[in-house]
N, C-alpha and C positions, 0 to 999 in steps of 0.2 A: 504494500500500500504506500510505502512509504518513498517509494522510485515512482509508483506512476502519480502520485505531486509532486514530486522535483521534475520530473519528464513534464505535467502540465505547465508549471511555471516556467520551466526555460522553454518552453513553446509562445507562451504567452510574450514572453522578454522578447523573443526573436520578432515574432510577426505584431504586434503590437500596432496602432498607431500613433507613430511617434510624435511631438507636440513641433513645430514647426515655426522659424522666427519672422515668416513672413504673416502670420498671425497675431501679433504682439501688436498692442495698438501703440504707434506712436503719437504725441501728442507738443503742443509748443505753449511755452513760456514763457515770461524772462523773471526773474526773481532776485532775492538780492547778491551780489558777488560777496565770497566773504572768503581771505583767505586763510590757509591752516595756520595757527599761530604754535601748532609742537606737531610731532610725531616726530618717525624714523626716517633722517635722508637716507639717500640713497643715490651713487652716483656722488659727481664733483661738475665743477666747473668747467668742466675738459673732456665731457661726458661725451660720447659720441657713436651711437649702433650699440650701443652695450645691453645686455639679457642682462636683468636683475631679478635672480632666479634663486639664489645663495644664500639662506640667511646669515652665512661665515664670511661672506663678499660682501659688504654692502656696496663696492666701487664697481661690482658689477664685473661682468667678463664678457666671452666668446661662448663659452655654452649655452648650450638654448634650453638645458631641463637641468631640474633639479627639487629638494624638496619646495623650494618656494617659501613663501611669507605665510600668514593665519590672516582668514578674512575677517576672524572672527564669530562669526556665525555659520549654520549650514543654510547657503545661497542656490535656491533653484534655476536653471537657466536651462531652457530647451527639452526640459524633460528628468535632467539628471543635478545631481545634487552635488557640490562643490563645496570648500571648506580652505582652497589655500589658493592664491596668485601667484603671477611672475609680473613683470614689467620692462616693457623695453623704451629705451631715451626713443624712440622714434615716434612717442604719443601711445602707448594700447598696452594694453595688458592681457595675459592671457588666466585662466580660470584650472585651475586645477584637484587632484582629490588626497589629502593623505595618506588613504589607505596605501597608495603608492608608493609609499617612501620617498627616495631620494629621484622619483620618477615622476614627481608628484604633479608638476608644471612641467611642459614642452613648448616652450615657444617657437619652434623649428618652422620656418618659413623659405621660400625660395630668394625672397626681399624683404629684409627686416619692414622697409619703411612702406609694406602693403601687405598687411597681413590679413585682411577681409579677403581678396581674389587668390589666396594661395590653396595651389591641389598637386595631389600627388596619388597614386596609385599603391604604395607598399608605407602607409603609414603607423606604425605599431602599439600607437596609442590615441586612436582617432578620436573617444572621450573627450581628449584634453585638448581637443581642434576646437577651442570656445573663445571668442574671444570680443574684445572690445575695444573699438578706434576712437581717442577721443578727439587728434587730429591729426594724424597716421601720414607722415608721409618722411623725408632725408631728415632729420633734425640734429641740432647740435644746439650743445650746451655753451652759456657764454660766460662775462661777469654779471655775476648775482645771480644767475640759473642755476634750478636746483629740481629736484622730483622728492615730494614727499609722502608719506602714507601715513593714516591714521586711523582706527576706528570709535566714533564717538557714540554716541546716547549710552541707554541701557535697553537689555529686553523688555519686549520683541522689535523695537524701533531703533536698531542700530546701523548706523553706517559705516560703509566702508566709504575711502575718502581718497583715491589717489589724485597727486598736483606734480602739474607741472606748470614750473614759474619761471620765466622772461627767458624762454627756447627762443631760436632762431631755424632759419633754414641753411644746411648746411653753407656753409662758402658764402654765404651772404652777410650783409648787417646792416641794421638798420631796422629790425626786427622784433617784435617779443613778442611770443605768444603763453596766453596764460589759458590754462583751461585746465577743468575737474573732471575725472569719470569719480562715479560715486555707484556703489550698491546700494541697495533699500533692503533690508530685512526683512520689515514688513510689506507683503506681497512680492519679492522677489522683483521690485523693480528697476529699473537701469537710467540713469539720467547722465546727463553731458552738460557741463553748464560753464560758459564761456565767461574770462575776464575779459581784460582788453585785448585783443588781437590785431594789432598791429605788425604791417607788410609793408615794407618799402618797393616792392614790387607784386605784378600778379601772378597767383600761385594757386596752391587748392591740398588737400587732404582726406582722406578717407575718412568718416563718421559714422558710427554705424554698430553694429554687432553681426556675428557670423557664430557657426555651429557646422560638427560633422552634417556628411560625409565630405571624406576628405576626396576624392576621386572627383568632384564636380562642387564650384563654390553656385551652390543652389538655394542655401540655408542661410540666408543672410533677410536682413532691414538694415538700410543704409539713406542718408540726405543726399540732396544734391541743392545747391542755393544759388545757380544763375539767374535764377530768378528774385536774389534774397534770401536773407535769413528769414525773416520771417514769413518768406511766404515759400518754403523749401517744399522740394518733393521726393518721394521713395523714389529711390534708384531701381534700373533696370539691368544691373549689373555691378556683380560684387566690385569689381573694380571703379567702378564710378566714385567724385570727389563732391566735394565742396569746395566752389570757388569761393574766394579771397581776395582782395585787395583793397587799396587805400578808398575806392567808393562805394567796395560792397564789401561788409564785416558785420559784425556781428554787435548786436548794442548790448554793452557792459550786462552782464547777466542771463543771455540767452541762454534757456535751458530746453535741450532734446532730451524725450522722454520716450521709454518704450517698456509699456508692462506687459504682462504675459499674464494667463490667467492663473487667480489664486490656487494655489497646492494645497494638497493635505497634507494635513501636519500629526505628523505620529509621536503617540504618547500612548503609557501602560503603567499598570502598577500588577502587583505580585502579592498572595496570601498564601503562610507566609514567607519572609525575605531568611529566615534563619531555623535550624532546627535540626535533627537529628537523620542519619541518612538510614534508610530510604526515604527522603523528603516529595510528601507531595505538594504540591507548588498549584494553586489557580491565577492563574493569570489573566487580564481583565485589560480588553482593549478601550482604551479611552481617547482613539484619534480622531482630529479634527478634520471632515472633508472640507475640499475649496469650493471652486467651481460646480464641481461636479462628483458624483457619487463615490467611495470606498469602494471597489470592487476585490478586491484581494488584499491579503495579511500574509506575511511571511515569518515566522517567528526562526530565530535561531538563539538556543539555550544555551548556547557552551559548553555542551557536554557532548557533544558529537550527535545531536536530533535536534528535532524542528518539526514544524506544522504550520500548514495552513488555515488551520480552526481560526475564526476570531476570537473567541476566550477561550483558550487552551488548559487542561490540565497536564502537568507533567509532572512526572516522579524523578527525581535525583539520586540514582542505585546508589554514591559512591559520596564518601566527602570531597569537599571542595569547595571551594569560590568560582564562580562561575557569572563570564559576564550574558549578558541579554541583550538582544539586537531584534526591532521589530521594523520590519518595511512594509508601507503599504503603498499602492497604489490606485489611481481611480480610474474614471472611463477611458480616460485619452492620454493612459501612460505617464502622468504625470506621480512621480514617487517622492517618497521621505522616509529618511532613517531614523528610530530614535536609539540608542546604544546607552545601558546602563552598566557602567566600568564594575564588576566586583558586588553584582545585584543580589544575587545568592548564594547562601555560605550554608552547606550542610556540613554537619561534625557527625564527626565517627561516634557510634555509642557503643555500651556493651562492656566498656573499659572503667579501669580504676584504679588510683593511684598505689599508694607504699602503704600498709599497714603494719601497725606496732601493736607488740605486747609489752605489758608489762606486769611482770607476778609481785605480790606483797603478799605472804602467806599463803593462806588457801584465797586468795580476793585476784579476779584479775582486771587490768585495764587496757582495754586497747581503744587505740588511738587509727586515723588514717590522716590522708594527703586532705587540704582543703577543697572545696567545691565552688568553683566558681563561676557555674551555670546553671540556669534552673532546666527543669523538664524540655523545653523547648528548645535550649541553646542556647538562650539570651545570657549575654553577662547580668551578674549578681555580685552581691557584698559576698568576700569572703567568709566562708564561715566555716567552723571547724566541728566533728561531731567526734563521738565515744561512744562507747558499749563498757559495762562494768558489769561483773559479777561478785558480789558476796557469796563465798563458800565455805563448806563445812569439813571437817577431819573428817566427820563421818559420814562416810557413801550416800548412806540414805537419811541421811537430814536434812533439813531444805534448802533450795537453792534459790537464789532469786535473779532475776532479768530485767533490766530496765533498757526500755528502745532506745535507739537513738537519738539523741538530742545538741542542738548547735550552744558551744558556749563561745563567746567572741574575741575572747584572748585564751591563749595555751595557757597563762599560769593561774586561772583561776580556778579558785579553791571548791571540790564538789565533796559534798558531805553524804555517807548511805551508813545505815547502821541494819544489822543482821545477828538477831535475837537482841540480846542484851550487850554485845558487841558493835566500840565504834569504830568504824574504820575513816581514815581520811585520805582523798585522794588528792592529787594535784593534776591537773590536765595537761 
């Protein structure tokens, strides 16, 4: 049973219909400019074609993958679910996952400074083919240019913030262009939003967003603004720009906007999180659909099974700490992970610690290890227990038994008398 739902879901994964970014509705603005006044530079004054890919680099290099930066939140974009960037001085950034590791971002392009019309045929991690042009074309870094990142609010309304401030085009001067890409947390939104952009000549840039497949640039929303910023229109070819210059720009603030529709947001909790193994666990989906319906659950336990039930019971044979990973997705392929690190802890039972005797005459005392979990597995106050018996020379005289009982320090004194006999013990 358990292959033909892993058989149904990676069917489902394959043929799916995938969410598409000439669907996102773009929309226009202009709002206030405001620039970052901290985060992480990145790059120098001298910057130039450089992948900023490396959280150990921050001057940036020649590779084009690596673990990349933290967006901060888990960011929806096309379908799939992202959680780390890269960045190239050329204006864009690409979208990456950590599950990857050191793999995590791929900015691999045929032309750093056009990375919306870039394809290829044999690419090995087409995922991470996501990207965003805030104004994508040769750039160099000058005096006072800089590219910074930051992510600000708190949840669920956190941004991500990349800037770049007083770029030029390569070989030229006269120049600065300032512009933001920005993430939106809440609904997975994408905004571009323009400082001054100043050109001492005419020129243009790629704006826009792209997505697999990497084989044909098909997956793309991108501006075009011969007509204006403000009265721009979708391109009809990933390679298409926005024109520039000293009488068409952009007024201080203009913000391009492209949402995509709201995701489900997966969330769970677990009865209970601790206990003795064989642990039976209920598990209890509490995700949020977007747009459109929940149509599947994917649970993985950390113990080597899974289910596609919505509220799953599972049993835990073995002890352990084990983390919990739930995906869902809804009508139109759009997914969310929620991962809870070290969610269930089942403990071995059946054991127990060092126990002691101790004779005084015919009287015994024993002692063991403290306890310091109750029935369930929860921690508890330590606390120490005994058994004692008062006995007699003679075989068949009485004996007595008292249960077991916690006293809270070892040296304290417990008093039993047996006939007319006292005895005293010390714990």
């Amino acid at each position: 049973m358990k292959k033909v739902i892993a058989i149904l879901w990676l069917v489902f994964l394959i043929f799916r219909l995938p969410a598409t970014l000439p669907d996102y509705t773009f929309s226009y603005s202009v709002e206030t400019w405001q620039a970052l006044s901290s985060g992480t530079i990145l790059g120098n004054e001298s910057s130039d074609d450089q992948c900023f890919v490396n959280p150990d680099a921050p001057l940036g290099g020649s590779s084009t993958y690596n673990a990349g930066f933290p967006i901060g939140f888990d960011f929806s974009f096309d379908g799939q679910i992202y959680d780390r960037f890269g960045a190239n001085a050329n204006g864009w950034i690409g979208l990456g996952k950590s599950a990857y590791g050191s793999f995590a971002v791929d900015l691999r392009s045929s032309s750093l400074a056009s990375p919306l019309d870039y394809t290829t045929d044999s690419h090995p991690r087409e995922d991470r083919l996501a990207r965003i042009a805030g104004f994508s074309r040769d750039l160099a870094a000058q005096t006072g240019a800089s590219i910074t990142y930051n992510t600000i609010g708190s949840a669920p309304n956190r941004i991500l913030i990349v800037q770049w401030l007083n770029y030029r085009r390569k070989s030229f001067s006269g120049d600065s262009f300032n512009f933001q890409i920005r993430l939106h947390e809440s609904g997975s939104g994408i905004s571009v939003i323009f400082g001054q952009m100043l050109s001492s000549g005419i020129t243009g840039g790629q704006v826009g967003i792209r997505a697999m497949p990497a084989n044909e640039a098909t997956n793309f929303a991108n501006r075009t603004t011969a007509n204006g910023w403000a009265a721009s229109l979708p391109g009809t070819a990933a390679g298409n720009i926005a024109s520039l210059s000293s009488t068409n720009y952009p007024a201080l603030g203009t913000t391009f906007s492209w949402q995509g529709a709201n995701n489900p947001i997966a969330a769970f909790s677990a009865v209970p999180v601790s206990g003795y193994a064989p642990l039976s666990v209920q598990f209890s989906d509490q995700s949020q659909p977007g747009d459109y319906p929940i149509i599947s659950w994917n649970w993985v336990f950390g113990d080597g099974y899974g289910s596609s039930a919505q509220n799953p019971l599972h049993i835990y044979q073995n002890a352990g700490t084990y983390t919990v990973n739930l995906t869902v997705m809804d009508s139109q392929g759009n997914q969310h992970t929620e991962t809870r690190q070290d969610y269930i802890a089942a403990s071995a039972s059946g054991t127990s610690g060092q126990a002691y005797i101790q004779m005084q005459g015919y009287d015994a005392h024993i002692t063991w290890d403290p306890i310091t979990t109750d029935e369930q597995g929860q921690p508890m106050q330590p606390e120490y227990y005994f058994l004692y018996f008062n006995g007699s020379q003679n075989p068949e005289g009485d004996y007595y038994f008292l249960a077991p009982s916690p006293i809270p320090l070892r040296n304290t004194s417990i008093m039993a008398w047996a006939g007319a006999r006292h005895t005293c013990f010390t714990g």
